[in-house]
N, C-alpha and C positions, 0 to 999 in steps of 0.2 A: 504494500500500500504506500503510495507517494503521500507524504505533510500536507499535504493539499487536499487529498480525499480523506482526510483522515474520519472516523464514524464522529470523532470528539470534537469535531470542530461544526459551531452551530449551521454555518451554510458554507457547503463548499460549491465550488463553481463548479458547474456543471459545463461544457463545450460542445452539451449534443443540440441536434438542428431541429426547430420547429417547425409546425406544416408552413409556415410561411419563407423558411430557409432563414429567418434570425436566432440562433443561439439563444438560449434560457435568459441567460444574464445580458442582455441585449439592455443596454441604459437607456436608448427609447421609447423601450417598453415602461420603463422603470417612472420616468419620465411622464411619460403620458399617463400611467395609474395615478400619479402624485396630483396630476392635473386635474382627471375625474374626481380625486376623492377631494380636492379642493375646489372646486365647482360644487359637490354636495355639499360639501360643510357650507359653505357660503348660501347657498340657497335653504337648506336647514335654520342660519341664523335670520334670514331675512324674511322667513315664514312664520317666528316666534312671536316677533311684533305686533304683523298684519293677527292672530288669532287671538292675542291680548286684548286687541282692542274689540273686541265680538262684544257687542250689547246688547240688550231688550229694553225698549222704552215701553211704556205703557200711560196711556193718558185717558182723563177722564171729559168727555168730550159735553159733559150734560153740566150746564150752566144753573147756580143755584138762584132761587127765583127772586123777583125785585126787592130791594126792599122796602118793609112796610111804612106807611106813614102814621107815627102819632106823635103826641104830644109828650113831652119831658115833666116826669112829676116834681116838685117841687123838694128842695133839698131838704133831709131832715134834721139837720143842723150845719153850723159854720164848722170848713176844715174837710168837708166831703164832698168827693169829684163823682163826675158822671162817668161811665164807662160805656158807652153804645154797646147797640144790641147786632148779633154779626147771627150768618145763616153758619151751621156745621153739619156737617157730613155723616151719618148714622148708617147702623145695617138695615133701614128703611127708607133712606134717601134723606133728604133737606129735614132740616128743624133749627126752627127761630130760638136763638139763646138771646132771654130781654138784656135790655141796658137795666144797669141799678147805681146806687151810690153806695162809695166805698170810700174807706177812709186811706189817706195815703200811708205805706210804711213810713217813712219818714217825710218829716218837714221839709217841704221845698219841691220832692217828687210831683212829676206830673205824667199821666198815663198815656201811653203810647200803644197801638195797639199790639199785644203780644206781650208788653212789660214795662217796668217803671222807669222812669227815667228820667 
């Protein structure tokens, strides 16, 4: 056995001829694998992105109904703000939540809808 073929060595070169008449260890060959598998990896990272951004929107196309007209009752004492009345959204569709008066948490606070401020 020549050092070259030896069983111990992880690849020895081979110098037999392929159907196409290139040698095994043809660097061409070697070459253009490196090329395909770097074309896939490249298209692999470029296909990560585009599936990240996958989304589902969902929208609620039914508009809650006008709002009502009345009159504001009269405060029942100084130091208490009005908080309008707004439509909200239930497992039966729209429902009027009234406006009331409230006292501010603290001094100075004025109601914004959603919270104090």
């Amino acid at each position: 056995m020549t050092p070259d073929a030896s069983p111990f060595t992880p690849r020895s070169p081979r110098r037999l001829k392929g159907s196409i008449g290139q040698t095994k260890d043809d660097p061409a060959r070697g070459f253009k694998m490196r090329t395909i598998r770097l074309l896939l990896l490249t298209l692999f990272l470029l296909a990560i992105p585009a599936a990240s951004l996958a989304q589902i929107d969902v929208a609620i196309t039914i508009a809650p109904p006008a709002l009502p007209v009345y009159t504001q009752p009269m405060a029942p004492a100084d130091g208490y703000l009005w908080t309008p009345g707004y439509w909200a959204y239930g497992d039966e569709g729209y429902f009027w939540v009234p406006g009331t008066w409230v006292m501010a948490p603290e001094a100075g606070l004025l109601w914004t809808p959603g919270y104090w401020g």
